[in-house]
C-alpha positions in Angstrom: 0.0 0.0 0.0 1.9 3.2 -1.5 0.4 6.5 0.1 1.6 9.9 -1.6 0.4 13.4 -0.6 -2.7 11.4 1.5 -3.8 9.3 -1.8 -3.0 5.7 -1.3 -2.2 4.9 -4.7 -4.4 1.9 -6.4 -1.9 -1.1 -6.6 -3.3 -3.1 -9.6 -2.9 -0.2 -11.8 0.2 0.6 -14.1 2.3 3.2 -12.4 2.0 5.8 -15.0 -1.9 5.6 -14.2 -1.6 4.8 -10.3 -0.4 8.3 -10.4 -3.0 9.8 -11.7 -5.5 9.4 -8.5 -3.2 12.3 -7.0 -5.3 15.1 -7.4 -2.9 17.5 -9.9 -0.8 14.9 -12.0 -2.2 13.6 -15.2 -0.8 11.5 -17.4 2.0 14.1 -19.1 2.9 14.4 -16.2 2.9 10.9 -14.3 5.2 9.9 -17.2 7.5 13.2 -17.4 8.2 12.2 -13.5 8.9 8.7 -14.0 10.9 9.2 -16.8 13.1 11.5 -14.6 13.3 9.0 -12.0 14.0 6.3 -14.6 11.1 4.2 -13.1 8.8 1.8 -15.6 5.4 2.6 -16.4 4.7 -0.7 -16.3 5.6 -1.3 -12.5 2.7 -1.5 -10.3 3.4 0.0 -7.2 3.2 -2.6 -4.9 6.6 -3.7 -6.5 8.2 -0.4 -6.2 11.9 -0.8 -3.9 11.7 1.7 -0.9 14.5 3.8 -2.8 12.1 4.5 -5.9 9.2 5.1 -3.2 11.2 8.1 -1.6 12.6 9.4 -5.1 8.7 9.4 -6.5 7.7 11.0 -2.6 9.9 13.6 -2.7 9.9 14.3 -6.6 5.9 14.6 -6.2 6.4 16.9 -3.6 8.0 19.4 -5.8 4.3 19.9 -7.3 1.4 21.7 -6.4 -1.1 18.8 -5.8 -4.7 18.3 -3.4 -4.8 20.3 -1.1 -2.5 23.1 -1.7 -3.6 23.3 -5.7 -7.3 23.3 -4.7 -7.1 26.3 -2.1 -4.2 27.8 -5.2 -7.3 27.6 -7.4 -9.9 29.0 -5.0 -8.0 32.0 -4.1 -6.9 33.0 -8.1 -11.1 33.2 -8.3 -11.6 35.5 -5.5 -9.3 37.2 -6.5 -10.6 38.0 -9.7 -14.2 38.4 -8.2 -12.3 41.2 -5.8 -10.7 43.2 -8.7 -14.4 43.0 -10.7 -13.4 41.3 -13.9 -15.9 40.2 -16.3 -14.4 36.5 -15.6 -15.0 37.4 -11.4 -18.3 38.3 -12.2 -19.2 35.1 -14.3 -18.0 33.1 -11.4 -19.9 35.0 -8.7 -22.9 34.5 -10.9 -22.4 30.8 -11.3 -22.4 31.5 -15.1 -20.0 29.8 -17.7 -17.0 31.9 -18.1 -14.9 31.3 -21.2 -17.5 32.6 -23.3 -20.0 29.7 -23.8 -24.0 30.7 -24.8 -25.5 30.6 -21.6 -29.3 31.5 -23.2 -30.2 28.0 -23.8 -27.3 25.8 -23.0 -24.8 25.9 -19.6 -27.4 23.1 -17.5 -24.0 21.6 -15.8 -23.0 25.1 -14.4 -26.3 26.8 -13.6 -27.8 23.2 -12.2 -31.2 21.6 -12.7 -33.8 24.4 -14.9 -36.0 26.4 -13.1 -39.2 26.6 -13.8 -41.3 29.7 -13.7 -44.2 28.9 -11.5 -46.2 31.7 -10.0 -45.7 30.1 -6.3 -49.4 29.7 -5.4 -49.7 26.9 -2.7 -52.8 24.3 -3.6 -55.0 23.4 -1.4 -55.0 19.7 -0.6 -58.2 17.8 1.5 -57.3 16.4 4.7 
């Protein structure tokens, strides 16, 4: 059981794509680090030698991953919602922000359609 950065890393899987459960590393990545470390993809990481575990720990920790490049990513947003660009105020407004029609389409980002009822409460018999 190989655990990097808090992920325990799924030990049936290839290396290059155990990786990827990291939050942060895909697979250019995943393989531009094991090809540094001169590590197989094809390892699985339950047969990794506890030198290549601390090379890949320590190589990993050189990146921004799970935590620290989810709270990275949260703060470049308010940060644009606190200067007032239009991209800040797309995000405030849970709109789509790179420019997408938002008229008709955009259901992931604005959530389930809202219908236009006038709110009147019916009466039901008890």
């Amino acid at each position: 059981m190989l655990r990097i950065s808090g992920v325990v890393l799924p030990e049936k899987k290839r290396m290059e794509i155990a990786l990827t459960a990291i939050k942060g590393i895909g697979r250019p990545l995943s393989g531009a680090i094991l090809r540094e470390l001169k590590i197989g993809f094809d390892v699985r990481p339950a047969d990794l030698s506890e030198d290549q575990t601390a090379r890949l720990r320590s190589r990993i920790e050189k990146e921004l991953t799970e935590g620290e490049l989810s709270r990275k990513v949260s703060m470049d947003v308010k940060r644009l919602q606190d200067i007032g660009t239009w991209r800040g105020y797309r995000h405030k407004k849970k709109l789509p922000v790179r420019g997408q029609t938002s008229r008709r389409n955009a259901r992931t980002k604005r959530g389930k359609k809202k219908t236009g009822l006038s709110g009147r409460v019916t009466l039901t018999k008890t």
